[in-house]
C-alpha positions as CSV (number, residue, x, y, z in Angstrom):
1,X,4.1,110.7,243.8
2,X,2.1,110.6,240.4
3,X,5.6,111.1,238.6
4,X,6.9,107.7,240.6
5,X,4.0,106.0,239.5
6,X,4.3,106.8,236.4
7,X,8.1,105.5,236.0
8,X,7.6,102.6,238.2
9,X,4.7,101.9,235.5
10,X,6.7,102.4,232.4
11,X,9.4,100.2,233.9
12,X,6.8,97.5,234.6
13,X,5.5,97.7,230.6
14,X,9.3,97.4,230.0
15,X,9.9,94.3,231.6
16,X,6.8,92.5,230.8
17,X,7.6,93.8,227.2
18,X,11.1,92.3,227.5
19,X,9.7,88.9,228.8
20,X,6.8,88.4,226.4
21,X,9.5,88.2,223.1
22,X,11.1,85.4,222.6
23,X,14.4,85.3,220.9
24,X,15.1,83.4,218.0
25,X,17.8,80.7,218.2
26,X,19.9,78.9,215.4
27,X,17.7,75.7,216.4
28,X,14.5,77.6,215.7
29,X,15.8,78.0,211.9
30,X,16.8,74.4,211.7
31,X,13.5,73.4,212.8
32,X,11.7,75.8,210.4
33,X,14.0,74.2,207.4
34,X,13.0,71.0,208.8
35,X,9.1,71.9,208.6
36,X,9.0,73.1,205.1
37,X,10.1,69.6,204.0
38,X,7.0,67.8,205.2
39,X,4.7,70.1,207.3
40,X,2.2,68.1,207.7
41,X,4.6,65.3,209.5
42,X,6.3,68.2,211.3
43,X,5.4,70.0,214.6
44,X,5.4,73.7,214.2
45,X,7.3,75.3,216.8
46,X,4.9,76.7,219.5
47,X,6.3,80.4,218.9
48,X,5.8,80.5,215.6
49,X,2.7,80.0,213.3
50,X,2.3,79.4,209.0
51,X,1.8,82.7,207.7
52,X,1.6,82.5,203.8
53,X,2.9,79.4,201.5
54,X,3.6,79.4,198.2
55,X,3.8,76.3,195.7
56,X,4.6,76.4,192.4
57,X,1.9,74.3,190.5
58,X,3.1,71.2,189.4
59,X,1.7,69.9,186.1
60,X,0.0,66.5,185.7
61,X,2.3,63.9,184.0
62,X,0.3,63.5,180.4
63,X,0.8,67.0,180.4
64,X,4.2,67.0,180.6
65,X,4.9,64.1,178.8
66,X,2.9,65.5,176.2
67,X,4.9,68.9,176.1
68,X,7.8,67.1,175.6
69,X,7.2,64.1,172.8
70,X,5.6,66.6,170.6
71,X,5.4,64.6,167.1
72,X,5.3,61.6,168.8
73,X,2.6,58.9,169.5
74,X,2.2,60.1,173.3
75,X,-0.2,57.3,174.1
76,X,2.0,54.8,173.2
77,X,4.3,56.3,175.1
78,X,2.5,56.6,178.1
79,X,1.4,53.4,177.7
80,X,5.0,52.2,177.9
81,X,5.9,54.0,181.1
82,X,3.2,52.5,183.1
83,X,4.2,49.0,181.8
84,X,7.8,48.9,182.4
85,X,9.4,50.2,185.7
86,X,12.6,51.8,183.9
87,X,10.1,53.9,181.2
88,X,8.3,55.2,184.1
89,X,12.0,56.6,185.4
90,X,13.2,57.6,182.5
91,X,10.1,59.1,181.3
92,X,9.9,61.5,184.2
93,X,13.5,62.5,184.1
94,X,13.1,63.5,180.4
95,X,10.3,65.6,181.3
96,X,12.1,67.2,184.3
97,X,15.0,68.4,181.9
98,X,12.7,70.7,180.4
99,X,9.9,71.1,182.9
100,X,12.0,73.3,185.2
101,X,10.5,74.6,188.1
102,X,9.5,72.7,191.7
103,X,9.8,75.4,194.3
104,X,8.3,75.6,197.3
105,X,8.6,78.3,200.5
106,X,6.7,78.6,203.4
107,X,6.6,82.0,205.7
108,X,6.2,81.8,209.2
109,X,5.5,84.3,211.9
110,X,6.7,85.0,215.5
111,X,4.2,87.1,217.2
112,X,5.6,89.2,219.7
113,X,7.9,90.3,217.3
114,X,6.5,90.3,214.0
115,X,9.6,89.3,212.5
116,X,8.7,86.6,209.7
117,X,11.2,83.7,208.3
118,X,10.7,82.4,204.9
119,X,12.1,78.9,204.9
120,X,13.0,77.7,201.0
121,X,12.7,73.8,200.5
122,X,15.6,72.1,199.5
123,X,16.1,68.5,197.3
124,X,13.7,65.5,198.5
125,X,15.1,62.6,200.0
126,X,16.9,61.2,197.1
127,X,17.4,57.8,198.4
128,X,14.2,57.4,200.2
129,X,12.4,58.0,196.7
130,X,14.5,56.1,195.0
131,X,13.4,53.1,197.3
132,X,10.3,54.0,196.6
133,X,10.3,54.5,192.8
134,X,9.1,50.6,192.4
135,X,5.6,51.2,194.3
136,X,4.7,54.7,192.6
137,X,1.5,54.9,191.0
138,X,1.9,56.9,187.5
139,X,-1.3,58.7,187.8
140,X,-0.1,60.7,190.9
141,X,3.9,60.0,190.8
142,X,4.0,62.4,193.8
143,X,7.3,60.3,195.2
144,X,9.0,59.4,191.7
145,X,8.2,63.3,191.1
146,X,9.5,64.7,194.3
147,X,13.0,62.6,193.4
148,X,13.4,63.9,190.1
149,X,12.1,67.5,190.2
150,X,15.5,69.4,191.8
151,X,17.7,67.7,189.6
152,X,18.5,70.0,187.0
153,X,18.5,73.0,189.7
154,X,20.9,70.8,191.9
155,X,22.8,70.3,188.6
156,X,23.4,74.1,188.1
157,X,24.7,74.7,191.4
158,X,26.8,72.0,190.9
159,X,27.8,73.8,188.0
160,X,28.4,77.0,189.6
161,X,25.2,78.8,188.4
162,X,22.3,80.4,190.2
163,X,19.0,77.5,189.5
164,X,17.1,80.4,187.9
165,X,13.8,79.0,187.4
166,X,13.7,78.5,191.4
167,X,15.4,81.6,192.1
168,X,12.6,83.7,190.5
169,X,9.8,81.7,191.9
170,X,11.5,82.5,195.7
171,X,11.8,86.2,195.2
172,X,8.2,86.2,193.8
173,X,7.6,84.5,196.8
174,X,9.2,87.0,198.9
175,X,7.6,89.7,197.0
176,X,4.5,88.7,198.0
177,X,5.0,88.0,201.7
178,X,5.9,91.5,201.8
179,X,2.8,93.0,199.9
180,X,0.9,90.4,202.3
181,X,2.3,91.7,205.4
182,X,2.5,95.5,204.3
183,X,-0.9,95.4,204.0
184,X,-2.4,93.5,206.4
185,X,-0.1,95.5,209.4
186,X,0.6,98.9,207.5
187,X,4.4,98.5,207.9
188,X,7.5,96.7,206.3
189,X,8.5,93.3,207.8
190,X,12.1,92.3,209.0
191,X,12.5,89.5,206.9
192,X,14.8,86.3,207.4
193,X,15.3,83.6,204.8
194,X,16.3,80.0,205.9
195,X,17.1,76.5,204.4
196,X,18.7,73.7,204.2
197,X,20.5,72.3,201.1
198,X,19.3,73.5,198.0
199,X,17.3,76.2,200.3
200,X,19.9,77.0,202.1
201,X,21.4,78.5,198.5
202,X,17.8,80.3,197.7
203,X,18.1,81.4,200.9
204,X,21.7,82.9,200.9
205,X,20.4,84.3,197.4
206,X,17.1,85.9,198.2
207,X,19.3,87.3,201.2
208,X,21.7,89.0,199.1
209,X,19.5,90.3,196.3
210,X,17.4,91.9,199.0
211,X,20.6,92.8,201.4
212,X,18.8,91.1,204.2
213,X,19.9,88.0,206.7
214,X,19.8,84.5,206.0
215,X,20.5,81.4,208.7
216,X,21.7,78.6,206.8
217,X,22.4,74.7,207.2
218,X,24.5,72.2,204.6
219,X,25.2,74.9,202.1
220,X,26.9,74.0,198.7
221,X,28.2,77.2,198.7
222,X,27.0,80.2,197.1
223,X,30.7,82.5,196.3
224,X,31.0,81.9,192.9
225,X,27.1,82.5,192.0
226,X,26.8,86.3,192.9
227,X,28.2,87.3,189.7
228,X,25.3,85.6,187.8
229,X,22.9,87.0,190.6
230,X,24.3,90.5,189.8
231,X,23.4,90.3,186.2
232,X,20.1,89.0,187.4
233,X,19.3,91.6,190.0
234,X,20.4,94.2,187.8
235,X,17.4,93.6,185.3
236,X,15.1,94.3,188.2
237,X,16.8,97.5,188.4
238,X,17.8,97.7,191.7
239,X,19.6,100.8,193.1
240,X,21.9,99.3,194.7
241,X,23.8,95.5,194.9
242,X,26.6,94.9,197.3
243,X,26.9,91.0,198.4
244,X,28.6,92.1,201.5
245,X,25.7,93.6,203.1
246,X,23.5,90.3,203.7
247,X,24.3,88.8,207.2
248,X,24.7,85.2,206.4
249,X,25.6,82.4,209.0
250,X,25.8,78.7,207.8
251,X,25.7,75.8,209.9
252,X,27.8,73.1,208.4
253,X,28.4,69.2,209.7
254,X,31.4,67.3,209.0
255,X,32.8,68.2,205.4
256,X,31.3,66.4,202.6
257,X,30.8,66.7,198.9
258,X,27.6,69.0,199.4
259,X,28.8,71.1,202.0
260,X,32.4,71.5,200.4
261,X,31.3,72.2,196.7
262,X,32.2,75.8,196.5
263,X,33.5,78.6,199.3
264,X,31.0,79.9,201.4
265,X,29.6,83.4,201.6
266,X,29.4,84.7,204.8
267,X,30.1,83.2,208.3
268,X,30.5,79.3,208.8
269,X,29.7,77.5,212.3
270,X,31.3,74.0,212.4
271,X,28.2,71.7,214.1
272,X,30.9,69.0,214.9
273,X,34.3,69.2,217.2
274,X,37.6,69.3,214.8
275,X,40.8,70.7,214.7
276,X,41.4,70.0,211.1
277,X,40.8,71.9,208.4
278,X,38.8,70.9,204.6
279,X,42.1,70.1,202.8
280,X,42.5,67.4,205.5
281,X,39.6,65.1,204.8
282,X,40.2,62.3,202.1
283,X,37.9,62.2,198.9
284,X,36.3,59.0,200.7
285,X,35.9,60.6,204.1
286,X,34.2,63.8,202.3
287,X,32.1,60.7,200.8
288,X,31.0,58.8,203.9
289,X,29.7,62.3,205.4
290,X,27.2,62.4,203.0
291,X,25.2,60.8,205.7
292,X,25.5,63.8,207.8
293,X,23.5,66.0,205.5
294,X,20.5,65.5,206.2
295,X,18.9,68.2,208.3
296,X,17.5,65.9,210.5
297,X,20.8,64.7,211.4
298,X,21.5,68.1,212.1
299,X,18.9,69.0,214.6
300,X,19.8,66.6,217.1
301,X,23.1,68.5,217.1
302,X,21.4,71.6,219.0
303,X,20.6,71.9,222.7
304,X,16.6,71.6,222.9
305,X,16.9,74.0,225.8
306,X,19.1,76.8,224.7
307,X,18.7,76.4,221.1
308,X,22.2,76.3,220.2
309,X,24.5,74.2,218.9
310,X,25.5,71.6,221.5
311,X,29.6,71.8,220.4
């Protein structure tokens, strides 16, 4: 009798065990990449909660400014930027060429299984700070800066090359959600990276350097950059590097210029219902789906109940 108890009780833990975790889905990731854009606009999903953040410091604009007119009459120069709209623009993109830098990542947590998802921020809103360029304030410049601080990094991807300077500051990043988490629980984490963008390729990165699993949406493309990781990872002298161990999904929407830059690495899930294949979209139509890419146009393409794509 005792020994029935005793299995019917272990069952019972088993079940309630079973029904207690809840399982991750594709639109969990999506909203995660969502939430590292603007958190404090963002609702958190309910089964997750912000674990440990991480942004790199951004320096005031005299600062920067003065870094990079070394020689030259930097109040004057200052003086012009906040009189005439275009020297504020051009100002800041100068000191963005050689500034580098502007990552942020956020890790969350999912209690009842421990399992934490560091979600890497991708480009700002180009055209929304754009817009706003005109009303920006050049002691704070937080919108004009936002706009202008992924450039170069976009730039190198663009390029085919791994945007170092953020790189490094998301496997520091990741570094230190493990030493957090080690410590704090006594045990190693199962880590996930997400993103969208930009993130999605830090994400596909980190995921590879660390031969872990990364959910992606809108990705460039990250293929042609694991050579230049390689010679990157092999300076932290790792004992091993193989590319094909990561588990990488990427969520794409219709083709466009982002999403079609360079060939994929790992598995692609089409959030949009066609037959045809890349080579069969026009130069315009790859264009005019630019609009798609935003990864709020993507979340409405996921089932709020199931969590999966809706096509």
């Amino acid at each position: 009798m005792v020994k029935h108890f005793l299995l019917f009780f272990l069952l019972f833990l088993g079940l309630t065990s079973c029904k207690t975790k809840q399982a991750i889905t594709p639109l969990d990731y999506a909203l995660l990449s969502a939430h590292v854009y603007d958190e404090d606009h963002r609702e958190l999903p309910a089964k997750f909660e912000s674990y440990v953040a991480f942004e790199e410091k951004e320096p005031s604009f005299a600062s920067m400014l003065n870094g990079f007119v070394r020689g030259l009459d930097v109040e004057k120069v200052v003086q012009l930027s906040q009189d005439d709209e275009k020297g504020k623009l051009i100002s800041y993109l100068a000191v963005k060429a050689v500034a580098g830098g502007g990552y942020y990542g956020q890790a969350y947590i999912e209690r009842s299984t421990n399992q934490i998802i560091i979600a890497h921020r991708g480009t700002d809103n180009l055209i929304e700070a754009f817009v706003g360029a005109q009303k920006v304030d050049i002691k704070t410049g937080r919108k004009l800066w936002s706009m202008v601080k992924d450039l170069d990094d976009d730039y190198e991807i663009y390029a085919g090359k791994i945007p170092r300077d953020q790189f490094l500051q998301a496997r520091s990043f990741t570094q230190k959600v493990k030493r957090t988490y080690v410590k704090e629980y006594g045990e190693e984490p199962k880590i996930i990276h997400t993103g969208h963008s930009l993130g999605a390729v830090l994400a596909e990165l980190c995921a590879v350097a660390d031969n872990t699993e990364a959910i992606t949406f809108e990705s460039p493309g990250t293929a042609p950059l694991i050579k230049d990781l390689e010679k990157i990872v092999s300076s932290f002298d790792y004992e091993s590097f193989d590319p094909n161990k990561a588990s990488i999904t990427i969520y794409n929407a219709e083709p466009n210029r982002i999403n079609t830059l360079h060939q994929q690495l790992g598995e692609v899930k089409q959030l949009y219902k066609s037959k045809k294949s890349i080579a069969d979209y026009s130069e315009n139509a790859l264009i005019d789906n630019l609009y798609q890419h935003s990864i709020d146009t993507l979340l409405v393409r996921f089932n709020p109940k199931t969590g999966q794509p809706k096509n």
